[in-house]
C-alpha positions as CSV (number, residue, x, y, z in Angstrom):
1,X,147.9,97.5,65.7
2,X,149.9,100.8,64.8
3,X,151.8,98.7,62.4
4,X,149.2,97.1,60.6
5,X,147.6,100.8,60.6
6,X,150.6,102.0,59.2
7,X,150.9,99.5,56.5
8,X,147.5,100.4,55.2
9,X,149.0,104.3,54.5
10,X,150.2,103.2,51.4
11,X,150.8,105.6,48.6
12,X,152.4,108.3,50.6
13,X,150.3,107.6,53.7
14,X,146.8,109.0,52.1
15,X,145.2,107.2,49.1
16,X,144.3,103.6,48.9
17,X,146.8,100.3,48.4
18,X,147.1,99.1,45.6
19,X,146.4,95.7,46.4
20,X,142.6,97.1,47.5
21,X,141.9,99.4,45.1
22,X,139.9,97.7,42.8
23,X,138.0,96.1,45.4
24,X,136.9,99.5,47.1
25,X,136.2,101.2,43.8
26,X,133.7,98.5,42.8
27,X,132.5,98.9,46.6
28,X,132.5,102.6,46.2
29,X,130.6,102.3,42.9
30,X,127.8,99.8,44.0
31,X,127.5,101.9,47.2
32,X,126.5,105.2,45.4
33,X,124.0,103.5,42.9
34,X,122.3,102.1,46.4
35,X,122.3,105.2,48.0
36,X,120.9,107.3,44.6
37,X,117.9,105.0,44.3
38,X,115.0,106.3,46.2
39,X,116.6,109.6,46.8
40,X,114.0,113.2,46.3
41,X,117.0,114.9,44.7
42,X,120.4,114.6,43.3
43,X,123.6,116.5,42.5
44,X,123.3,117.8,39.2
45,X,126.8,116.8,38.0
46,X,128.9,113.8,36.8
47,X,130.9,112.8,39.3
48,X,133.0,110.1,36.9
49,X,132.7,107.5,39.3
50,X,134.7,105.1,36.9
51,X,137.7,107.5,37.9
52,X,137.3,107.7,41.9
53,X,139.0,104.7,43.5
54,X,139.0,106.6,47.5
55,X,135.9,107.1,48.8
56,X,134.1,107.3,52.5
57,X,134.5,103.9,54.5
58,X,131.3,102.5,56.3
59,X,133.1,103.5,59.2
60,X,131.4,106.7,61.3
61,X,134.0,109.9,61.0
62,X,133.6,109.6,65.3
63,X,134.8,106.0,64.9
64,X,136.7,105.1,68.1
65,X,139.7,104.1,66.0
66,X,139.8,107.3,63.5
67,X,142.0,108.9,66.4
68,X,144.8,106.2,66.0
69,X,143.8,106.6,61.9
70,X,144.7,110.6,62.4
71,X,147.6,109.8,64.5
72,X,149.4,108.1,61.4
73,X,148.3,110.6,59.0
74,X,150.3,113.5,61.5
75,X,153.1,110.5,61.4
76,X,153.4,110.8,57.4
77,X,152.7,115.1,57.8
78,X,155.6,115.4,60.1
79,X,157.5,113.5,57.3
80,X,156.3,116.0,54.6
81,X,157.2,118.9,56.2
82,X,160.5,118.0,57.2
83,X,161.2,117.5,54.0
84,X,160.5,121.0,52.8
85,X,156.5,120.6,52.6
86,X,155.2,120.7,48.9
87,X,155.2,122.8,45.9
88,X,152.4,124.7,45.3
89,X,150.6,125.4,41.6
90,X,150.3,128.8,40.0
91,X,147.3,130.5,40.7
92,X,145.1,132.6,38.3
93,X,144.5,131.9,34.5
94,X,141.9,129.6,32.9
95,X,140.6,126.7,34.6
96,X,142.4,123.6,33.0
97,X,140.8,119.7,32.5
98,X,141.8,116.4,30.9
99,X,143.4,117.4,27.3
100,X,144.8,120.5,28.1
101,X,148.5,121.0,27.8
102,X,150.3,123.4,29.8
103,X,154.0,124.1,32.1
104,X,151.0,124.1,35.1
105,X,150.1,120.6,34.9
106,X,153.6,119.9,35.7
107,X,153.2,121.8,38.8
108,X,149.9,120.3,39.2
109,X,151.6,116.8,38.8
110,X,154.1,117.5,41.2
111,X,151.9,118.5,43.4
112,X,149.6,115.5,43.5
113,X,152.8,113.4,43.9
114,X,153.5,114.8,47.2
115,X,150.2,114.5,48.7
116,X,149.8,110.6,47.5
117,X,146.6,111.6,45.5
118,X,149.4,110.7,41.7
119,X,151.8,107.8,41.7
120,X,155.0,108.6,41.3
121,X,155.6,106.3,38.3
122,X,153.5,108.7,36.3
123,X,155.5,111.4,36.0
124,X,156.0,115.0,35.5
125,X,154.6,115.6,31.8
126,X,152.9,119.0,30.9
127,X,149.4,117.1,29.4
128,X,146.8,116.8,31.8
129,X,146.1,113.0,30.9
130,X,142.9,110.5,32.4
131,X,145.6,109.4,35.2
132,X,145.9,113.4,36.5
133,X,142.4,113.8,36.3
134,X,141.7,110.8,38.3
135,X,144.2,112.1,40.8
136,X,142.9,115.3,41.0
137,X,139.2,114.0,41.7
138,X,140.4,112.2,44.8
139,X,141.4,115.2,46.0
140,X,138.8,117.4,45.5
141,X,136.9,114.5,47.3
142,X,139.2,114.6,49.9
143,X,139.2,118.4,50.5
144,X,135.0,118.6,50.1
145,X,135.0,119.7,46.5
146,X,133.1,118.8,44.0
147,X,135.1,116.5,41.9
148,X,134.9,117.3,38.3
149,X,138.4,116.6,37.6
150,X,139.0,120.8,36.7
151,X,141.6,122.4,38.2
152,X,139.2,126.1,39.0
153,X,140.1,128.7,41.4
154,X,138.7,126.8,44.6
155,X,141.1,123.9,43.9
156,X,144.1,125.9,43.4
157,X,143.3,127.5,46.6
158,X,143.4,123.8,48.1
159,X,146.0,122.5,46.4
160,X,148.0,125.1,47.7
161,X,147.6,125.6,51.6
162,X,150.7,124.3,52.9
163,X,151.5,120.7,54.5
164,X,152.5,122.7,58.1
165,X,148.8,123.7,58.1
166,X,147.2,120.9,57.3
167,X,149.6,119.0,59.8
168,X,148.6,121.6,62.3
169,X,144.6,120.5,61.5
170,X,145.3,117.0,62.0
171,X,146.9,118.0,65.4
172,X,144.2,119.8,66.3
173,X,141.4,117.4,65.4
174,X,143.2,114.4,66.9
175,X,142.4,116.2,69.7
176,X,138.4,117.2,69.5
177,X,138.6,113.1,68.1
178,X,140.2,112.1,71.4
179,X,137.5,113.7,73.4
180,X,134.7,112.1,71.9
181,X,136.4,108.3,71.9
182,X,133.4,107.6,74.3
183,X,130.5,105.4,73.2
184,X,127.7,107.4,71.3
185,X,124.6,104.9,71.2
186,X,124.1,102.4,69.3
187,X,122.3,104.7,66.9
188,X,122.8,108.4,66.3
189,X,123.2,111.1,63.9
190,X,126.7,113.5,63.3
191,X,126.3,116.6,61.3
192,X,130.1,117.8,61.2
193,X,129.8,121.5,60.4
194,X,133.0,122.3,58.4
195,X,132.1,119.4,55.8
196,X,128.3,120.5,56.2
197,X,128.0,116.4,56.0
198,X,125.6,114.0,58.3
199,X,126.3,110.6,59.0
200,X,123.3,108.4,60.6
201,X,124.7,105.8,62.2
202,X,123.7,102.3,63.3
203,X,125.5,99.8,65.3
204,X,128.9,101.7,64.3
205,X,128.6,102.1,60.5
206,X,127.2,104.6,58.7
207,X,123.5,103.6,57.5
208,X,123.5,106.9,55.0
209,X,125.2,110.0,54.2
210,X,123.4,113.4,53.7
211,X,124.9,116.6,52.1
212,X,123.8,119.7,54.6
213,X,124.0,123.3,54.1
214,X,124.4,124.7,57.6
215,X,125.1,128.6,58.9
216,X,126.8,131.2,57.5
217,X,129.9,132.8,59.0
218,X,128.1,135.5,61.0
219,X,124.6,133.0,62.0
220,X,127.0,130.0,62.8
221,X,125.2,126.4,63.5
222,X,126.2,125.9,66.9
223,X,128.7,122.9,68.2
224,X,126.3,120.7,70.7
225,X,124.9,117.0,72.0
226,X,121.4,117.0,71.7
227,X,118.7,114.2,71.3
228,X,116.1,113.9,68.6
229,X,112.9,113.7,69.8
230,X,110.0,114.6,67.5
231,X,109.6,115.4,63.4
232,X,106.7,117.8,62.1
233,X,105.5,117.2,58.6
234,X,104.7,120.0,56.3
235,X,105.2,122.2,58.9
236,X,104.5,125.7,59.3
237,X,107.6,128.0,59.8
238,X,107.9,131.1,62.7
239,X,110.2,133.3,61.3
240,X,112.9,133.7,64.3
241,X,113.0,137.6,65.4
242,X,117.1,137.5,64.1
243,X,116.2,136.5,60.6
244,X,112.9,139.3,60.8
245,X,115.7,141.7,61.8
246,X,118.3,141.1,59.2
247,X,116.4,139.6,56.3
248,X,112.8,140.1,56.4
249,X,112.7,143.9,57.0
250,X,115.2,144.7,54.2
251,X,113.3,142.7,51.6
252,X,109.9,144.3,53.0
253,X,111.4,147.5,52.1
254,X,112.7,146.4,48.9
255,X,109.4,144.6,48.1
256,X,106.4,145.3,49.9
257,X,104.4,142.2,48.1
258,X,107.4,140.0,49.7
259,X,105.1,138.3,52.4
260,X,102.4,137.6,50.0
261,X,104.8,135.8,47.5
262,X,106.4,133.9,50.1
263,X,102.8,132.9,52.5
264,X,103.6,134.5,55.4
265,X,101.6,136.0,57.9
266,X,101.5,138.3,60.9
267,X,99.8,137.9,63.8
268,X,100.1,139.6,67.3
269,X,100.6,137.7,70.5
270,X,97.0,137.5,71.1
271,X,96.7,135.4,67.5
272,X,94.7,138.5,65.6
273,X,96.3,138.7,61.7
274,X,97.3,141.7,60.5
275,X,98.1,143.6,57.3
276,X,101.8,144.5,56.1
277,X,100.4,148.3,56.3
278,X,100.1,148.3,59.8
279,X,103.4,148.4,60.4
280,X,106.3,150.9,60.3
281,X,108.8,148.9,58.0
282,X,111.7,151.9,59.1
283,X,111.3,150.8,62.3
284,X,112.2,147.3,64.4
285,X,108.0,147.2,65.4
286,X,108.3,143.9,63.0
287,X,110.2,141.8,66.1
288,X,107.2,142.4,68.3
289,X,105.1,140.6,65.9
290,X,104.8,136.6,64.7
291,X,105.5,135.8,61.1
292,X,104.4,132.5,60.3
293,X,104.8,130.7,56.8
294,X,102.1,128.1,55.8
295,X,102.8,124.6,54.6
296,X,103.6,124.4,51.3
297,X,106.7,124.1,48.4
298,X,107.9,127.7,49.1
299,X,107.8,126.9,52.8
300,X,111.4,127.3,54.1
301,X,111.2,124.3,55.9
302,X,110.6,122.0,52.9
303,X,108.3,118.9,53.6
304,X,109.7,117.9,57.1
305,X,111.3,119.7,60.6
306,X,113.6,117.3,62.8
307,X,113.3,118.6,66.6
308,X,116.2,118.3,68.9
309,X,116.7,119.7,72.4
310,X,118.7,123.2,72.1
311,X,118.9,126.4,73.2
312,X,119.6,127.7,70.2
313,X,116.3,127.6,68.1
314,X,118.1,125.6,65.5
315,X,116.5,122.5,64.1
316,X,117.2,120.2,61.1
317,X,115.1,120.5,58.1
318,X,114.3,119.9,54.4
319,X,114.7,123.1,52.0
320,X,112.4,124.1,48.7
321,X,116.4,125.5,47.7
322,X,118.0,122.4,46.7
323,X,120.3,123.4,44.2
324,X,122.6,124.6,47.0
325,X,123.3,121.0,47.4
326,X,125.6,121.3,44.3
327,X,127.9,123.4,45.4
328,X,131.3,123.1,47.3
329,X,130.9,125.7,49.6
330,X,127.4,125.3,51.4
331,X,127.5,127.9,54.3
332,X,124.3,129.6,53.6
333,X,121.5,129.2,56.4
334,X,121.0,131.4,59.9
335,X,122.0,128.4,61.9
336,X,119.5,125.2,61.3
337,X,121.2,123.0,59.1
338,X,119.2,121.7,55.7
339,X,119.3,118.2,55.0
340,X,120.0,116.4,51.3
341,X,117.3,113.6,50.9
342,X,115.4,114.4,54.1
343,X,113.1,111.7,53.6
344,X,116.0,108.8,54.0
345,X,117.1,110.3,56.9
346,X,113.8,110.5,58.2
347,X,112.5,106.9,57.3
348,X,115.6,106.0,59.5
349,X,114.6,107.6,62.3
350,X,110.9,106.2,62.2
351,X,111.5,102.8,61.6
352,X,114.1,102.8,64.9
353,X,111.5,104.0,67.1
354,X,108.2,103.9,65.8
355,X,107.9,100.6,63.7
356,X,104.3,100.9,61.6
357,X,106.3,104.1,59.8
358,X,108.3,103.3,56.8
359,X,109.6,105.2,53.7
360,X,105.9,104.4,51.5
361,X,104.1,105.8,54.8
362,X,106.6,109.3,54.8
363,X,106.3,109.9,51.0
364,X,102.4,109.7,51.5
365,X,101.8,112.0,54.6
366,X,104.1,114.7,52.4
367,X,101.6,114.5,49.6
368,X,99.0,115.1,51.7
369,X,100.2,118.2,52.3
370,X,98.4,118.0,55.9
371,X,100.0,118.8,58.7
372,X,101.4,116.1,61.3
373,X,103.6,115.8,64.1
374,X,105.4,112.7,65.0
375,X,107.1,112.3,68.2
376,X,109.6,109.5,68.4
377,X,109.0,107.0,71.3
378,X,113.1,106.5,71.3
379,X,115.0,110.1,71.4
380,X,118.2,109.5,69.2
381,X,121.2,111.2,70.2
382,X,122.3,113.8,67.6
383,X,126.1,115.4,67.8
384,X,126.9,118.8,66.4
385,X,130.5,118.9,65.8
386,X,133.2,120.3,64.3
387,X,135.8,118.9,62.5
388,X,138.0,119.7,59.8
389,X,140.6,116.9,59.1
390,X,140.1,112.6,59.9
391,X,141.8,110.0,58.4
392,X,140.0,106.4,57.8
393,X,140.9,102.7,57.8
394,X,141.8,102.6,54.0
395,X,144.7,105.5,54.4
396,X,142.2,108.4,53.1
397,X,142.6,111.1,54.8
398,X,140.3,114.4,54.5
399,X,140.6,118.0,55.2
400,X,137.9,120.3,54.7
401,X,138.0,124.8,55.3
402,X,138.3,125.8,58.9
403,X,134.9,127.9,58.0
404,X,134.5,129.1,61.5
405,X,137.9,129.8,61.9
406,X,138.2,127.5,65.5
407,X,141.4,125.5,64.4
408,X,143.9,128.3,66.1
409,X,146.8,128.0,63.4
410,X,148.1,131.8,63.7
411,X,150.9,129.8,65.0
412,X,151.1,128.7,62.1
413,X,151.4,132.2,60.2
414,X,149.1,130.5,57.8
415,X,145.3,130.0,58.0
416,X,143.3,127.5,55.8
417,X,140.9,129.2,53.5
418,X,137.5,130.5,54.4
């Protein structure tokens, strides 16, 4: 098996064969018009798809065999870094694309070469031609970046992290991979927090792909194994007493019509509203009260709450803020992670467990606006991890910011970007 693994590194161990690479592009291609249809929102750039020949496989990121995958990617690292590591490309001054012409792109090419993103046979010119451009998308894909093909200030910071770290991530993820080799269900749901990415998957391939936003550095979404066991429909949200600490009392201060703009009330424990006056918004007498936002398009919540067991208070949810989608770096929330065509995800979690459900019947209770809580008659496991470099059948392997900083590379004396 390891040499037939082996074999499919081609292309300095990371990009795809040649021999398959038209194949998995017009896979790749077909695959992203499927997954675009019926979708309540989409990234509001060009990703050039006629220029991406590596994408994601079917095959879940916890596959049992990505562990032997990541195993041969450390195989080709080891390699690389032996042999000096690579180059990296001058950083600062204006962002460069396809046309430009400049002694960086040679760096840039050079670069590109080492990692397996540029064939060799294309050489070390200055002009940043279509096959650099292509080259340089696959590894923006490949390091979570949005892959426009323009060599900004986040991809130079990539570009240049040295191959001793990312062999050091691979180390460490084999690893975190090896202890969850076990079988997960037949159907569950990943949400790996470093890529802010969830997988749903059935019968061990991925059914669809959601782009999260999940916690910021200092409200991190916690690493767990839960099960999902009931969805609320335009629900109402209870502001957590964290967030009426941190967020909510500043913005009072800043704004006293803030509640009122955003539908959210107070009520004491005994369920009696109250009025924003009756409190002393230079004290903490906010946390002894309940702040609850109605249903609606400002709701923080969005349409739809997924419950799972947790300590925590964390949940997954849909967001009115969807542009944050969009971006690259999508560490935003207090610890609940946001969910990228909720209703997808959703539909597939119905239709497992409670049949007379289906996408029409979702779409049609969120119009309503009415509220409606659905528990699931199956709970479907749901793993919180954390993981920040695999490797996958085709040779592609992926590396995204150690955001939490849990990959212990000060023995490296270098640490991926935050």
């Amino acid at each position: 098996m390891a040499g037939a693994l082996a074999k499919s590194f081609g292309l300095a161990g990371l990009v795809l064969p040649l021999t398959m690479a038209g194949v998995s592009a017009q896979t790749a291609l077909q695959s992203l018009q499927q997954n675009r249809q019926n979708v309540e929102w989409a990234d509001n750039f060009d990703i050039a798809t006629e220029n991406i020949t590596e994408v994601k496989s079917y095959a879940p990121t916890l596959s049992p065999e990505t562990a032997d995958y990541i195993s041969i990617a450390i195989d080709r690292y080891q390699r690389i870094v032996q042999a000096g590591g690579w180059g990296g490309v001058t950083a600062g001054g204006k962002a460069m694309r396809i046309g430009a012409k400049d002694s960086r792109v040679v760096e840039l090419r050079r670069r590109l070469i080492a990692s397996g993103d540029l064939e060799q046979h294309a050489g070390l010119s200055d002009t940043f031609d279509s096959y650099v451009d292509a080259a340089l998308r696959r590894f923006q894909l490949r390091h979570g970046l949005i892959p426009d093909g323009v060599m900004g200030d986040s991809t130079v910071q990539a570009l240049n992290i040295p191959a001793h770290v990312r062999l050091r991530q691979l180390e460490t993820n084999l690893i975190r991979m090896r202890s969850m080799s076990g079988f997960l269900g037949d159907r569950y749901v990943m949400v790996n927090i470093p890529a802010a990415e969830i997988e749903a998957v059935e019968d061990g391939r991925v059914r669809s792909r959601h782009t999260a936003v999940v916690g910021k550095i200092d409200r991190q979404t916690p690493i767990l194994n839960s099960k999902i066991y009931e969805l609320n429909f335009n629900p109402y949200w209870t502001v957590p007493v964290s967030i009426i600490r941190k967020d909510l009392i500043p913005k009072m201060k800043e704004d006293p019509q803030y509640l009122a703009k955003n539908k959210i009330r107070i009520f004491d424990w005994s369920g009696n509203e109250l009025q924003w006056q009756q409190i002393d918004w230079n004290t903490d007498e906010a946390t002894q009260y309940r702040f609850t936002q109605d249903p609606g398009q400002e709701n923080s919540l969005g349409s739809v709450r997924i419950n799972f067991h947790n300590k925590h208070q964390v949940y997954l949810h849909d967001t009115p803020s969807k542009t944050l989608f969009g971006e690259d770096y999508r560490f935003h929330s207090s610890g609940c992670v946001r969910v990228q065509n909720v209703r997808e995800l959703v539909t597939w979690l119905l239709q497992s467990t409670t049949p007379d459900w289906n996408r029409g019947k979702v779409d049609s209770v969120i119009r309503t606006g009415a509220r409606e809580d659905v528990r699931l008659k199956s709970q479907i496991p749901l793993y919180m991890t954390y993981v920040t470099a695999w490797a996958n059948s085709d040779g592609v392997v992926h590396f995204r910011d150690d955001i939490y900083n849990r990959d212990d590379l000060a023995g490296t004396g270098e640490q991926a970007r935050l």
